[in-house]
Every structure is written in structure tokens, then in C-alpha cells.
N, CA, C, O and CB atoms as a CASP TS submission, in Angstrom:
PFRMAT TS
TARGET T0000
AUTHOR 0000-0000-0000
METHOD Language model
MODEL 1
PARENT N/A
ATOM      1  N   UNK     1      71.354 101.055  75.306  1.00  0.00           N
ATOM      2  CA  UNK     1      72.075 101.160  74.045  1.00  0.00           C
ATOM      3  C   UNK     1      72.500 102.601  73.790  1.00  0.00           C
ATOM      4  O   UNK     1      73.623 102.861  73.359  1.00  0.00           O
ATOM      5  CB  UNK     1      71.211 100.646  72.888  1.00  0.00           C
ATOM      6  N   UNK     2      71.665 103.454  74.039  1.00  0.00           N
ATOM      7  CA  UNK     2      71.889 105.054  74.018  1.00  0.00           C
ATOM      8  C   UNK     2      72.997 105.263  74.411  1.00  0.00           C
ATOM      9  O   UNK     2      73.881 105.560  73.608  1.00  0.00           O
ATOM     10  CB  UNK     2      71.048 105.915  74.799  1.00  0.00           C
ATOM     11  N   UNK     3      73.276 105.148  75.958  1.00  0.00           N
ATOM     12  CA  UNK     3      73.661 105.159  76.750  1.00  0.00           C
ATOM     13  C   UNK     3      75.761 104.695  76.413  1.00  0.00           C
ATOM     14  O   UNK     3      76.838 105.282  76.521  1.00  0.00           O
ATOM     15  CB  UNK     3      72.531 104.371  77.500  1.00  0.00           C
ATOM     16  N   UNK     4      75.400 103.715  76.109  1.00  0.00           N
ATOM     17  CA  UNK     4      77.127 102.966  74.971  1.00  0.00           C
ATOM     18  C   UNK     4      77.189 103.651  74.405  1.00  0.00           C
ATOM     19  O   UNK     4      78.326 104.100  74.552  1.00  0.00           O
ATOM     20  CB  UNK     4      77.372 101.643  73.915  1.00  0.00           C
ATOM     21  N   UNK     5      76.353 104.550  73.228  1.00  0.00           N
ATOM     22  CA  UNK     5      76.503 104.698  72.142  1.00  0.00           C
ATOM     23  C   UNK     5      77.023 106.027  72.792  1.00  0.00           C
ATOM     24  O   UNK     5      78.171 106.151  72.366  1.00  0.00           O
ATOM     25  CB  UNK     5      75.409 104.450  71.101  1.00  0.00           C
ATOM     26  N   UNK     6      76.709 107.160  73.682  1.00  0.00           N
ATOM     27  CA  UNK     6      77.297 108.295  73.999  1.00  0.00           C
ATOM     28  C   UNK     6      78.542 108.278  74.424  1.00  0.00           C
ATOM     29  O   UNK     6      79.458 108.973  73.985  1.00  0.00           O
ATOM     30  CB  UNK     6      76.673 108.865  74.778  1.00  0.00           C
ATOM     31  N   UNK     7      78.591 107.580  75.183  1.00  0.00           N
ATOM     32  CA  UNK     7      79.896 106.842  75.924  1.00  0.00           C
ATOM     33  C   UNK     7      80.609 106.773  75.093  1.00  0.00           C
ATOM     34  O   UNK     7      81.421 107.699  75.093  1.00  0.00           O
ATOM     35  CB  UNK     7      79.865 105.520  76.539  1.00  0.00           C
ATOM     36  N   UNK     8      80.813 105.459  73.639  1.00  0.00           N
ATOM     37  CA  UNK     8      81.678 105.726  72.805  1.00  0.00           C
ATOM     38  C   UNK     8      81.983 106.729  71.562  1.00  0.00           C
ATOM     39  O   UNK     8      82.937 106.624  70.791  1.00  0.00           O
ATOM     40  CB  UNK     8      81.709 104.857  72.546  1.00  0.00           C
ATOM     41  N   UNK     9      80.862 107.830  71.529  1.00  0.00           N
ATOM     42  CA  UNK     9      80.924 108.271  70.500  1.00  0.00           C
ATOM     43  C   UNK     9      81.642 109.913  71.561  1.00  0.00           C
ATOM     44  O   UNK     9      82.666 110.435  71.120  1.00  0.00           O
ATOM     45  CB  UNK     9      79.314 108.104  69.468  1.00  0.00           C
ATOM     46  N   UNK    10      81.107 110.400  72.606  1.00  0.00           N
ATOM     47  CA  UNK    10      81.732 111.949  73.402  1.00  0.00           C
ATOM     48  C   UNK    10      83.219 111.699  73.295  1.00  0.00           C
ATOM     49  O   UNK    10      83.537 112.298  72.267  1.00  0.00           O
ATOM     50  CB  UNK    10      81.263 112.234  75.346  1.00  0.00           C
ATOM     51  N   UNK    11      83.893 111.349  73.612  1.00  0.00           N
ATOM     52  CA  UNK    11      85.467 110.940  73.681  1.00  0.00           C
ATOM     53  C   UNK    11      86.132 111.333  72.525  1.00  0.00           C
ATOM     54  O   UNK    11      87.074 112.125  72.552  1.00  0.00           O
ATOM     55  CB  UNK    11      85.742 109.409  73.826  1.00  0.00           C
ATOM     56  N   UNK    12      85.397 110.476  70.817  1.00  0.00           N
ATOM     57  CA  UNK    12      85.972 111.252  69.825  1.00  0.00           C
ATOM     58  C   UNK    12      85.663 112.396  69.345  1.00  0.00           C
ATOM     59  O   UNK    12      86.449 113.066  68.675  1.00  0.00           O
ATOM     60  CB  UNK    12      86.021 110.735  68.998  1.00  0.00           C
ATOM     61  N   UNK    13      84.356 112.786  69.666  1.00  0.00           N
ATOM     62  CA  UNK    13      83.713 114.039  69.152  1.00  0.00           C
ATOM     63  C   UNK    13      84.841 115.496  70.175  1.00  0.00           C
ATOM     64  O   UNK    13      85.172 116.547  69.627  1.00  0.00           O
ATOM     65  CB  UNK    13      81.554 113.918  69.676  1.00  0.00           C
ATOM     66  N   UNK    14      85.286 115.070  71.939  1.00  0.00           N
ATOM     67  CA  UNK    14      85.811 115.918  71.852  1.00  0.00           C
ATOM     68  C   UNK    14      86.787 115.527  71.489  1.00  0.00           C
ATOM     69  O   UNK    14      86.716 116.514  72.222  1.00  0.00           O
ATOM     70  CB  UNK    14      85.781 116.549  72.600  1.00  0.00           C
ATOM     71  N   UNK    15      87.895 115.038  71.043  1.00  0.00           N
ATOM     72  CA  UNK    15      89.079 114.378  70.777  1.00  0.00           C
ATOM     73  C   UNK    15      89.134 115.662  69.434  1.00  0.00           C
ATOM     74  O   UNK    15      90.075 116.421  69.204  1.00  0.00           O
ATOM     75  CB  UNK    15      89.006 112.392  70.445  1.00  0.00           C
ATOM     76  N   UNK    16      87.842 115.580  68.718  1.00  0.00           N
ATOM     77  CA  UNK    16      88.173 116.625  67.558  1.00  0.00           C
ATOM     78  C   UNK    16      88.271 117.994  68.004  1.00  0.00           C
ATOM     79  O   UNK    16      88.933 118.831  67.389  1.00  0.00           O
ATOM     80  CB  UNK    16      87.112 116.631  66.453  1.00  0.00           C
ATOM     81  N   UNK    17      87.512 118.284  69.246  1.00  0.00           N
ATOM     82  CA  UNK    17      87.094 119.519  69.325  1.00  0.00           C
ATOM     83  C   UNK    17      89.207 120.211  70.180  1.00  0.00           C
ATOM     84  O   UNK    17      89.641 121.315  70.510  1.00  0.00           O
ATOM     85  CB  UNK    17      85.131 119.540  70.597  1.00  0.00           C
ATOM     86  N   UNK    18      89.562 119.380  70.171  1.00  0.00           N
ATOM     87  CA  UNK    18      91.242 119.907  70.434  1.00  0.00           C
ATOM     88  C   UNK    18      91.697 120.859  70.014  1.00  0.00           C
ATOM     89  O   UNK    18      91.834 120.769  68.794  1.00  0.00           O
ATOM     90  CB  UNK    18      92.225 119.212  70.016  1.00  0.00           C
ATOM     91  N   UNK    19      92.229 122.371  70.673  1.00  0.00           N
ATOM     92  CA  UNK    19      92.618 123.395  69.948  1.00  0.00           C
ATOM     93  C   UNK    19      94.438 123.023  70.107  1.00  0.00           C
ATOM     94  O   UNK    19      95.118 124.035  69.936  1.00  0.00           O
ATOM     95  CB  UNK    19      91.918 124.983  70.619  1.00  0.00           C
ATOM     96  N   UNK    20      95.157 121.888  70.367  1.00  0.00           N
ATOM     97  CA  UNK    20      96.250 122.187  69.955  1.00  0.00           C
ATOM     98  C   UNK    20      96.567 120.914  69.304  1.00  0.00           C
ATOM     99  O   UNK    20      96.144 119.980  69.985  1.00  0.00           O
ATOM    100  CB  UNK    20      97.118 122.707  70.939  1.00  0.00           C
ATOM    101  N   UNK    21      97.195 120.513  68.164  1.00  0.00           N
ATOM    102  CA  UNK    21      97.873 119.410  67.680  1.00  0.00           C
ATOM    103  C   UNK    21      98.611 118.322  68.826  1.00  0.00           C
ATOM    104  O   UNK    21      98.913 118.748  69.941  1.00  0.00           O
ATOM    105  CB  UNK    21      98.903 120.032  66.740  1.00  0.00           C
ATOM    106  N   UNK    22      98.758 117.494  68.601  1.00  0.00           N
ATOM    107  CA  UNK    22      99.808 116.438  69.202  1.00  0.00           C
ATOM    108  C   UNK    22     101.059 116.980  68.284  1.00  0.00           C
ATOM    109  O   UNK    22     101.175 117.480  67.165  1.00  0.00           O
ATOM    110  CB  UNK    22      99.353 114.546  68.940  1.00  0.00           C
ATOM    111  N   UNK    23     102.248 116.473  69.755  1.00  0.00           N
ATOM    112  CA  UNK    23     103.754 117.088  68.648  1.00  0.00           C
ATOM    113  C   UNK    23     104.007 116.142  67.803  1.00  0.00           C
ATOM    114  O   UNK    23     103.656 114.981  68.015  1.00  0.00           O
ATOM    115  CB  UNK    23     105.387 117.371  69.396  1.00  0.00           C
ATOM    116  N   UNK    24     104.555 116.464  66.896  1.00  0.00           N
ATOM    117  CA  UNK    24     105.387 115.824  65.879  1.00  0.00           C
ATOM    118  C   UNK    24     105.930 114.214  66.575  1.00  0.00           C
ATOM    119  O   UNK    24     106.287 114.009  67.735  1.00  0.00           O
ATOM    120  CB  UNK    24     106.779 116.991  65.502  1.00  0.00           C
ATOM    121  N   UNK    25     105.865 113.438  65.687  1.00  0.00           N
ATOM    122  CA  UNK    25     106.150 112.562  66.007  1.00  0.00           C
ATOM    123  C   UNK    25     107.099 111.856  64.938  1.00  0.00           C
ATOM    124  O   UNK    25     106.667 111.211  63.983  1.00  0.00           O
ATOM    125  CB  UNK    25     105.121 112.091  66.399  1.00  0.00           C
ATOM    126  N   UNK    26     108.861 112.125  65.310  1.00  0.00           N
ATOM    127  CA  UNK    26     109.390 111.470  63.998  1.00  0.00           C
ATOM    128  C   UNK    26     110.726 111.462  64.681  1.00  0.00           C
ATOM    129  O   UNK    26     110.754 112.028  65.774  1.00  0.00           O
ATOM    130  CB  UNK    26     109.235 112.335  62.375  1.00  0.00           C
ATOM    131  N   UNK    27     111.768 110.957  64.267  1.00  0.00           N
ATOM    132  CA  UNK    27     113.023 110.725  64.372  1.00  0.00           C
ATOM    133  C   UNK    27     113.976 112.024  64.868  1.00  0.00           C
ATOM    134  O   UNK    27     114.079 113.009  64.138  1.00  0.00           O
ATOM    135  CB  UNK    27     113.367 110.194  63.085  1.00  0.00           C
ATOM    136  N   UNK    28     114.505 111.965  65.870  1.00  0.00           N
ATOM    137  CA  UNK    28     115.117 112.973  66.171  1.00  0.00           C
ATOM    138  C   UNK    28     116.433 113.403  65.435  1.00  0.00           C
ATOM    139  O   UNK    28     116.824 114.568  65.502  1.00  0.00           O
ATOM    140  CB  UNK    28     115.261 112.820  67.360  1.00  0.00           C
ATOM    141  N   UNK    29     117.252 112.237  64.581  1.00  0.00           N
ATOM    142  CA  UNK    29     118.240 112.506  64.014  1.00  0.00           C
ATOM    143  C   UNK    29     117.603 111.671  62.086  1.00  0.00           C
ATOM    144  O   UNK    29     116.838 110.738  61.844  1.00  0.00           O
ATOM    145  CB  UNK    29     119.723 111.790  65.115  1.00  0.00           C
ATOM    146  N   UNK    30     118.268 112.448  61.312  1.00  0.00           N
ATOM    147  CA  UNK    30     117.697 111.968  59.985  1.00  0.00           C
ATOM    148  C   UNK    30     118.998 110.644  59.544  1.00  0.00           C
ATOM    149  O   UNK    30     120.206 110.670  59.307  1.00  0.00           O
ATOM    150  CB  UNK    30     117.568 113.564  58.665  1.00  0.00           C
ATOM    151  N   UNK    31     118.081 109.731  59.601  1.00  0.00           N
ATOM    152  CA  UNK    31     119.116 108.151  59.309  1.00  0.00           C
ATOM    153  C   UNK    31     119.718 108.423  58.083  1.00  0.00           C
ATOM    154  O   UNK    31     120.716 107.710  57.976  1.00  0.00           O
ATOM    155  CB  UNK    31     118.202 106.469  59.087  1.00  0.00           C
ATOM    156  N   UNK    32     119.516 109.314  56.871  1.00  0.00           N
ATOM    157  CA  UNK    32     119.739 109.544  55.840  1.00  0.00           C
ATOM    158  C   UNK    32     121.555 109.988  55.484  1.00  0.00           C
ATOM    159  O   UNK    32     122.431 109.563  54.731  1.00  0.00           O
ATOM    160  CB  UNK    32     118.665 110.480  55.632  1.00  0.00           C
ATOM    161  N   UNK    33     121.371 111.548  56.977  1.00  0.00           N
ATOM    162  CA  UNK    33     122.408 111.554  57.250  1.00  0.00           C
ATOM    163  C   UNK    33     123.809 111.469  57.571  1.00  0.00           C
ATOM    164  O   UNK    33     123.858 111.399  58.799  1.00  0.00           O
ATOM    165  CB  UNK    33     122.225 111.575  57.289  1.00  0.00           C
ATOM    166  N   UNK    34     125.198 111.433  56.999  1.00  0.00           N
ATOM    167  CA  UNK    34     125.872 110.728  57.374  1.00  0.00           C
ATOM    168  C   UNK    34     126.832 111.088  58.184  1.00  0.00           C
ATOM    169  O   UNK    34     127.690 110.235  58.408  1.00  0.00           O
ATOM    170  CB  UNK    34     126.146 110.241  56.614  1.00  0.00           C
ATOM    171  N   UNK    35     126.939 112.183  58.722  1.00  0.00           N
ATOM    172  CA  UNK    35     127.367 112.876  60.018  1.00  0.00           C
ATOM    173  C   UNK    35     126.416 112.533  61.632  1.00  0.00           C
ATOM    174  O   UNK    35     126.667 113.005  62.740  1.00  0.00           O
ATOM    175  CB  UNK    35     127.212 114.576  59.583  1.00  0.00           C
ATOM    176  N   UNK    36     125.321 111.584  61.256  1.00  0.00           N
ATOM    177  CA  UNK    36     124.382 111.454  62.066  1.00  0.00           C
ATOM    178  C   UNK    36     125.372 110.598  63.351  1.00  0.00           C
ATOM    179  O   UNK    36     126.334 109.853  63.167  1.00  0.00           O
ATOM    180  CB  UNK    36     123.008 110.672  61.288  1.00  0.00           C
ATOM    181  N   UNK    37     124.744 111.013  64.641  1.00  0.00           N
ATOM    182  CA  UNK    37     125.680 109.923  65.467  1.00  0.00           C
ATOM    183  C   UNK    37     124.977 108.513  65.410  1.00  0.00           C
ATOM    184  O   UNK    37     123.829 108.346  65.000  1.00  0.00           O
ATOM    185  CB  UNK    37     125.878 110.373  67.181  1.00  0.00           C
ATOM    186  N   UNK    38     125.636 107.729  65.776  1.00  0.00           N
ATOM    187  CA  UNK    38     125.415 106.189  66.370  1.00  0.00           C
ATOM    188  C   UNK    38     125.609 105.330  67.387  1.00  0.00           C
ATOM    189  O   UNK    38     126.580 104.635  67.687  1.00  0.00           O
ATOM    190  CB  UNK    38     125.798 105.580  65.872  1.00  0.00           C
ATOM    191  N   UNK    39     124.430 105.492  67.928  1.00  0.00           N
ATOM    192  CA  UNK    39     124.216 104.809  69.459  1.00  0.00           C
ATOM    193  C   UNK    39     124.620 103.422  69.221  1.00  0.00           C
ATOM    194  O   UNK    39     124.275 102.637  68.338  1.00  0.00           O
ATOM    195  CB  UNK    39     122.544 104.841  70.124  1.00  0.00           C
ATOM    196  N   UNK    40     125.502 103.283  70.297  1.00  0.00           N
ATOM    197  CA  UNK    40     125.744 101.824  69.986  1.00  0.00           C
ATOM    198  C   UNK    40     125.205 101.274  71.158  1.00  0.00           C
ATOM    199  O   UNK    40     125.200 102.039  72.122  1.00  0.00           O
ATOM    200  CB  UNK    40     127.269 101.361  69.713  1.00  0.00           C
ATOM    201  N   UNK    41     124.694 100.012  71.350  1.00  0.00           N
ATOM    202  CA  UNK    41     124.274  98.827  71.822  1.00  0.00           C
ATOM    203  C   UNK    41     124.819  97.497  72.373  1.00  0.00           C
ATOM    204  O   UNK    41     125.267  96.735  71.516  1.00  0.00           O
ATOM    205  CB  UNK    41     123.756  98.588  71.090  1.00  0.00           C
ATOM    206  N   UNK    42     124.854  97.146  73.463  1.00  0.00           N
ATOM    207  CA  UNK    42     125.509  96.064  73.153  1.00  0.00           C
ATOM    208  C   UNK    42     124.706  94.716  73.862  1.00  0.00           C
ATOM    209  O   UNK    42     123.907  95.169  74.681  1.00  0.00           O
ATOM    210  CB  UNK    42     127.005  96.304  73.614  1.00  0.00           C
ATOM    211  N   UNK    43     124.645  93.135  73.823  1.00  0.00           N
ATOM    212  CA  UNK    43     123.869  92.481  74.236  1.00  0.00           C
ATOM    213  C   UNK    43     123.771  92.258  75.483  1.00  0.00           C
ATOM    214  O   UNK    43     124.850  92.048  76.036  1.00  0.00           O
ATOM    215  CB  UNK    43     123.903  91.689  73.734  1.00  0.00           C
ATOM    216  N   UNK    44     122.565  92.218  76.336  1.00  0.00           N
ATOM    217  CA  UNK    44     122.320  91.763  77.634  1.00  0.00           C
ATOM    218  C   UNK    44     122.012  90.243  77.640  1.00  0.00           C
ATOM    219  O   UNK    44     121.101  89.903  76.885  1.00  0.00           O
ATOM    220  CB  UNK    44     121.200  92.558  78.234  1.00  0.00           C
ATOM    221  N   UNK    45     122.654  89.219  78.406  1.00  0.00           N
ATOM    222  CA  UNK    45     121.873  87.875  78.307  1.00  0.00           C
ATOM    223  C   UNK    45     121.182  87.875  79.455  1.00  0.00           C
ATOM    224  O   UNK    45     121.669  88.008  80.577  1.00  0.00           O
ATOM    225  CB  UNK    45     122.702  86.550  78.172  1.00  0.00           C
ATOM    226  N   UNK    46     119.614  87.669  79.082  1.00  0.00           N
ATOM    227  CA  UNK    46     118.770  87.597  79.981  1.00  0.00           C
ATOM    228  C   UNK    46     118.781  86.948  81.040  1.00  0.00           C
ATOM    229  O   UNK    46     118.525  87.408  82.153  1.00  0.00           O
ATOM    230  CB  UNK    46     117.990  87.381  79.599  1.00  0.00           C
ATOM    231  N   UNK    47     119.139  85.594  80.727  1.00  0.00           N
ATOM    232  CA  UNK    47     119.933  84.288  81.710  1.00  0.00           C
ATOM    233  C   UNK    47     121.061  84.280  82.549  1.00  0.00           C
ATOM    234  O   UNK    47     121.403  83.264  83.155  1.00  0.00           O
ATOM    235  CB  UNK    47     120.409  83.292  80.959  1.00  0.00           C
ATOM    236  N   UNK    48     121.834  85.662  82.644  1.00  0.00           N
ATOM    237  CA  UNK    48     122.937  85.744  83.003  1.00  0.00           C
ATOM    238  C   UNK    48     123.110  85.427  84.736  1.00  0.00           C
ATOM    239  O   UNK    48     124.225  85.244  85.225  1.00  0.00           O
ATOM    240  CB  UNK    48     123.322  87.039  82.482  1.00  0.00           C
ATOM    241  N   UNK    49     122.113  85.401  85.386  1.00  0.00           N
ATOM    242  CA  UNK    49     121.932  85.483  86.786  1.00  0.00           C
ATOM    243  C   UNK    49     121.152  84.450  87.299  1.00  0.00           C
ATOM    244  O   UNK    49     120.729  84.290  88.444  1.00  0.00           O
ATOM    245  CB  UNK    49     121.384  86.669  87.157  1.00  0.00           C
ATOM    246  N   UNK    50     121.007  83.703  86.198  1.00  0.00           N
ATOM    247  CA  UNK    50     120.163  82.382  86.869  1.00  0.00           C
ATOM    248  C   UNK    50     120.654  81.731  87.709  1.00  0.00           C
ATOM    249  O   UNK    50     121.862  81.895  87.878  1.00  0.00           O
ATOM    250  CB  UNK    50     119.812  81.378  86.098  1.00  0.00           C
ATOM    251  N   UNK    51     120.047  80.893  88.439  1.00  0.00           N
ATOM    252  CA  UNK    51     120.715  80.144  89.924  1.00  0.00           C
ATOM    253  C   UNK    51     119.454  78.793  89.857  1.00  0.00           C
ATOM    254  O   UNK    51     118.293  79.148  89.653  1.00  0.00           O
ATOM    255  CB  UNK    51     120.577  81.515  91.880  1.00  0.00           C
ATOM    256  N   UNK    52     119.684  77.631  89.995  1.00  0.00           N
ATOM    257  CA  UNK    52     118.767  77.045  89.952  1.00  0.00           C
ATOM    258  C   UNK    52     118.341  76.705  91.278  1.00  0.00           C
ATOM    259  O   UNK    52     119.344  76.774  91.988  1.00  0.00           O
ATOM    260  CB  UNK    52     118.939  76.177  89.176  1.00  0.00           C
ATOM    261  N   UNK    53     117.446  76.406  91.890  1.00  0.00           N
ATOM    262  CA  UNK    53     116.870  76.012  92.923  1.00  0.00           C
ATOM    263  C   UNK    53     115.814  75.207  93.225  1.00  0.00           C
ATOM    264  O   UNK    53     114.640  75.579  93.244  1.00  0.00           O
ATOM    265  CB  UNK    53     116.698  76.757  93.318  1.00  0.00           C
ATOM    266  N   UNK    54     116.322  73.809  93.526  1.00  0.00           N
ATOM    267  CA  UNK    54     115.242  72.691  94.056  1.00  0.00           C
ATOM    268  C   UNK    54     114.416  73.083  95.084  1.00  0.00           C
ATOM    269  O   UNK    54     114.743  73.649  96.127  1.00  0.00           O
ATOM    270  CB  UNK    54     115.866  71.452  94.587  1.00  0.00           C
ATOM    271  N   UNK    55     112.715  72.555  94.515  1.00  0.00           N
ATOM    272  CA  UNK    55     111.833  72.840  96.090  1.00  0.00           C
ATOM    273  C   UNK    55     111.908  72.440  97.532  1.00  0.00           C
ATOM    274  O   UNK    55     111.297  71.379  97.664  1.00  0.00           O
ATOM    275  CB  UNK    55     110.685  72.408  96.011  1.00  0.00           C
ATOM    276  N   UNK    56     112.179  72.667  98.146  1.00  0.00           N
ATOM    277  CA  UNK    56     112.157  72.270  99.615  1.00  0.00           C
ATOM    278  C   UNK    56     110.669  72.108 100.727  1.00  0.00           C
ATOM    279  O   UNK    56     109.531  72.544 100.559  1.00  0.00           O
ATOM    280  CB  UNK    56     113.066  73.391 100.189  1.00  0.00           C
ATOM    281  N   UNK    57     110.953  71.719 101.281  1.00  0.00           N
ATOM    282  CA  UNK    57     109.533  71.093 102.114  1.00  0.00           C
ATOM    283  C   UNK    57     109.107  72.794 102.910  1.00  0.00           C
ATOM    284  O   UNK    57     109.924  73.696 102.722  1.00  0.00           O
ATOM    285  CB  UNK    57     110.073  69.365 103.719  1.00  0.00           C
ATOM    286  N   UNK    58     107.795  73.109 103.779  1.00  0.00           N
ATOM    287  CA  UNK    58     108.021  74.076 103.857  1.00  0.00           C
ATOM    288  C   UNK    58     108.198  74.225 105.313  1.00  0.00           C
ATOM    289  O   UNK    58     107.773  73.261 105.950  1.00  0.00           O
ATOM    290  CB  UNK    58     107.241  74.729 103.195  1.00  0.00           C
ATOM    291  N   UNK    59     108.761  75.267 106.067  1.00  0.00           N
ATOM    292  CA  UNK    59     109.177  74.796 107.625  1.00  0.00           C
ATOM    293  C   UNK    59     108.012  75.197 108.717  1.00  0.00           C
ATOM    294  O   UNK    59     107.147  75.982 108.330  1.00  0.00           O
ATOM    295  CB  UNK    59     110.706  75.633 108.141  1.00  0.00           C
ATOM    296  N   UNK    60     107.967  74.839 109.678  1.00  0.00           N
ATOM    297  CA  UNK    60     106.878  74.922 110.583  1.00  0.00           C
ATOM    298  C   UNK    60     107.015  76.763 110.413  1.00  0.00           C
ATOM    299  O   UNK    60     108.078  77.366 110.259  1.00  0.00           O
ATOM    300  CB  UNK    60     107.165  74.009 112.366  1.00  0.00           C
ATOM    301  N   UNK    61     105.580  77.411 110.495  1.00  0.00           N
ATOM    302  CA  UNK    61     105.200  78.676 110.695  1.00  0.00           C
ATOM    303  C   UNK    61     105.506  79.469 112.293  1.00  0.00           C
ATOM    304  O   UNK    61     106.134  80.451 112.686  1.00  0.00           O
ATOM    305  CB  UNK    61     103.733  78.575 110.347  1.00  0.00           C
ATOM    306  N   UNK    62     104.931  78.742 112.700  1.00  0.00           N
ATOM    307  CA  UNK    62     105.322  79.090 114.123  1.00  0.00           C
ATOM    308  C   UNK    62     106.910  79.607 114.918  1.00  0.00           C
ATOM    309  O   UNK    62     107.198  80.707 115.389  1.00  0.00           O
ATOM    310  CB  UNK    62     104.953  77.873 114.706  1.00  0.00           C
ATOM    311  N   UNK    63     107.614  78.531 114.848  1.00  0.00           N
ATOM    312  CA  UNK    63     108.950  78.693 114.821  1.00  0.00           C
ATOM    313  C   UNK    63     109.540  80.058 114.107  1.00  0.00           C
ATOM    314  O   UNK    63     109.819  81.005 114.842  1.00  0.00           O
ATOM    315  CB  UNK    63     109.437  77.500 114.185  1.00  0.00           C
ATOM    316  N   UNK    64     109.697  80.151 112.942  1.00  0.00           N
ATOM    317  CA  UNK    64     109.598  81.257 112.520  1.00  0.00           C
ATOM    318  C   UNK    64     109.444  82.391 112.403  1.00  0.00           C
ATOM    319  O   UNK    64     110.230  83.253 112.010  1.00  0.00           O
ATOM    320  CB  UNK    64     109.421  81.242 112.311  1.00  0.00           C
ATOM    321  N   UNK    65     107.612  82.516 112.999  1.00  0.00           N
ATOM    322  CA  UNK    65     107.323  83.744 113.116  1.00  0.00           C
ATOM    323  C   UNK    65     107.864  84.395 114.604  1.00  0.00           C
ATOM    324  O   UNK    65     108.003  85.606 114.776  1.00  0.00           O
ATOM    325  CB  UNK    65     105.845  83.802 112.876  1.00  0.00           C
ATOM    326  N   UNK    66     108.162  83.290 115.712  1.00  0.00           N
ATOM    327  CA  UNK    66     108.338  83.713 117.235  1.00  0.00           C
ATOM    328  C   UNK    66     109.974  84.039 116.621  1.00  0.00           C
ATOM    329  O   UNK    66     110.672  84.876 117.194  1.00  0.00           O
ATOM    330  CB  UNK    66     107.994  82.261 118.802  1.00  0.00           C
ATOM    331  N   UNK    67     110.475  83.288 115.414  1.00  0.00           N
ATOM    332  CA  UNK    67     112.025  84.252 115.260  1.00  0.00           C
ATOM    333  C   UNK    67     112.023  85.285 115.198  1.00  0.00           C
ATOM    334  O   UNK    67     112.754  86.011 115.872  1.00  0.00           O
ATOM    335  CB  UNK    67     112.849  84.186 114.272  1.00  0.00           C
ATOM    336  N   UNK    68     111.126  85.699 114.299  1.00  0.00           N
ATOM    337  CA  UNK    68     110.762  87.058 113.717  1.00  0.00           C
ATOM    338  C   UNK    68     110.440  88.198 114.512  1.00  0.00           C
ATOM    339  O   UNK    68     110.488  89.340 114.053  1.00  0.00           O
ATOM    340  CB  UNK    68     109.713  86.936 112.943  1.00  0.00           C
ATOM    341  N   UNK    69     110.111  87.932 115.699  1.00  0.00           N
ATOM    342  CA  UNK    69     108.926  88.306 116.456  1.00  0.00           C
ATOM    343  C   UNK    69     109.828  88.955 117.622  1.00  0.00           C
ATOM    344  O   UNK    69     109.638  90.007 118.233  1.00  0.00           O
ATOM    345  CB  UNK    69     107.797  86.965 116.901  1.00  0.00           C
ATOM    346  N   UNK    70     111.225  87.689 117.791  1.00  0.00           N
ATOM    347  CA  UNK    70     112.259  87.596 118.880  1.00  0.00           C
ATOM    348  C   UNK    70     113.044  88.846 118.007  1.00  0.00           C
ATOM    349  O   UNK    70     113.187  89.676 118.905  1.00  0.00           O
ATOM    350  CB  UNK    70     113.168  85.844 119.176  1.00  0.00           C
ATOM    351  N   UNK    71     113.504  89.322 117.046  1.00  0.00           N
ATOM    352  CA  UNK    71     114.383  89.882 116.419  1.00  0.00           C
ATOM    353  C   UNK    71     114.547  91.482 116.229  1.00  0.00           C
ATOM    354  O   UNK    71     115.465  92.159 115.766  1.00  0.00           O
ATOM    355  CB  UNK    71     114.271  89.298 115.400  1.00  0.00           C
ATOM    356  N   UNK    72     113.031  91.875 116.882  1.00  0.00           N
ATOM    357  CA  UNK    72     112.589  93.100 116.723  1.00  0.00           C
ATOM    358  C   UNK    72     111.582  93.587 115.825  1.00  0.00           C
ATOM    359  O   UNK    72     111.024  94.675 115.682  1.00  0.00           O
ATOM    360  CB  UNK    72     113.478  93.670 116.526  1.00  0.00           C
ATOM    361  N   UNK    73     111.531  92.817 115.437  1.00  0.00           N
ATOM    362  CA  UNK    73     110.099  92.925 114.352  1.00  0.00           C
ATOM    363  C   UNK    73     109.475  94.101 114.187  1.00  0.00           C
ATOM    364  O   UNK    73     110.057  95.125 114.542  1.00  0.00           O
ATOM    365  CB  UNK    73     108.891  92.094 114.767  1.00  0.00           C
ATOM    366  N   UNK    74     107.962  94.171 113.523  1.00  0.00           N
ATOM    367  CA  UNK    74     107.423  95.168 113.963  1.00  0.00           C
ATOM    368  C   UNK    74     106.802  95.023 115.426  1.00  0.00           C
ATOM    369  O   UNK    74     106.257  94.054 115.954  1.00  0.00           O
ATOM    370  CB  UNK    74     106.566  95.512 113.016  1.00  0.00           C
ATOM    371  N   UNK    75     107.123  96.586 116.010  1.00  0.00           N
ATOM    372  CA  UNK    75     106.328  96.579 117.570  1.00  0.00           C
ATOM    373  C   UNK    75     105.033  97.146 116.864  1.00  0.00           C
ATOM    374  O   UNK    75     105.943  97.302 116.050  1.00  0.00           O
ATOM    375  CB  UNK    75     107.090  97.774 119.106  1.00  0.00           C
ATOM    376  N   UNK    76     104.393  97.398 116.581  1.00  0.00           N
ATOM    377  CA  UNK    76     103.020  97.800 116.141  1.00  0.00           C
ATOM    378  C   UNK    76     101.700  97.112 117.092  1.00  0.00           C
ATOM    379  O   UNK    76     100.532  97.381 116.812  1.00  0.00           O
ATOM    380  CB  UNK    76     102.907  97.302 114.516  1.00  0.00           C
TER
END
């Protein structure tokens, strides 16, 4: 139990002991602004490249691999 308890407690204790801040963390342009620029966006359809494809049986291994094998394969 000690043992957890150091474990989770060293991490924040040095977490405090940090001599520099984390940077700023905020908006690089003020939305308020109205000279601000505007990134524009436009939609991706996720689906756009779909292809459908029925399962097929699977082909003898052998055959195959002596293709593979015939083709230059790795010489290793």
C-alpha cells in the first residue's frame, strides 16, 4: 500500500516542484476581432472511396507462395 501510495503521490509533488510554467494556452487570433482572418473549411465525405467487396474462398497457400518465391522474393 506504501508503496501505491508513493508512486501516486512523487509525480505530483514533483509536478509542483517545476521552476518553469506551462505556455499559455489560448487562441492565437482574438474571435472578438473583426479584422481577424478566417480559415475556411470545407467537407470531406468519409465514404468517398468505398468499393464494396464480396468474400471469396481462400486460394491454396502453396501455389502462391512458390509464385512469390518464383518472382524474386526475398533471397534472405
Amino acid at each position: 500500500m506504501r508503496h501505491l501510495l508513493s508512486v501516486a503521490i512523487l509525480p505530483l509533488f514533483l509536478g509542483g516542484c517545476a521552476s518553469t510554467y506551462p505556455s499559455e494556452v489560448t487562441a492565437s487570433r482574438d474571435p472578438s476581432d473583426p479584422s481577424a482572418e478566417i480559415v475556411s473549411s470545407h467537407h470531406h465525405n468519409p465514404i468517398a472511396g468505398y468499393l464494396h467487396r464480396d468474400p471469396v474462398d481462400p486460394k491454396p497457400w502453396k501455389k502462391l507462395n512458390d509464385d512469390a518465391a518464383s518472382e524474386g522474393g526475398d533471397q534472405s
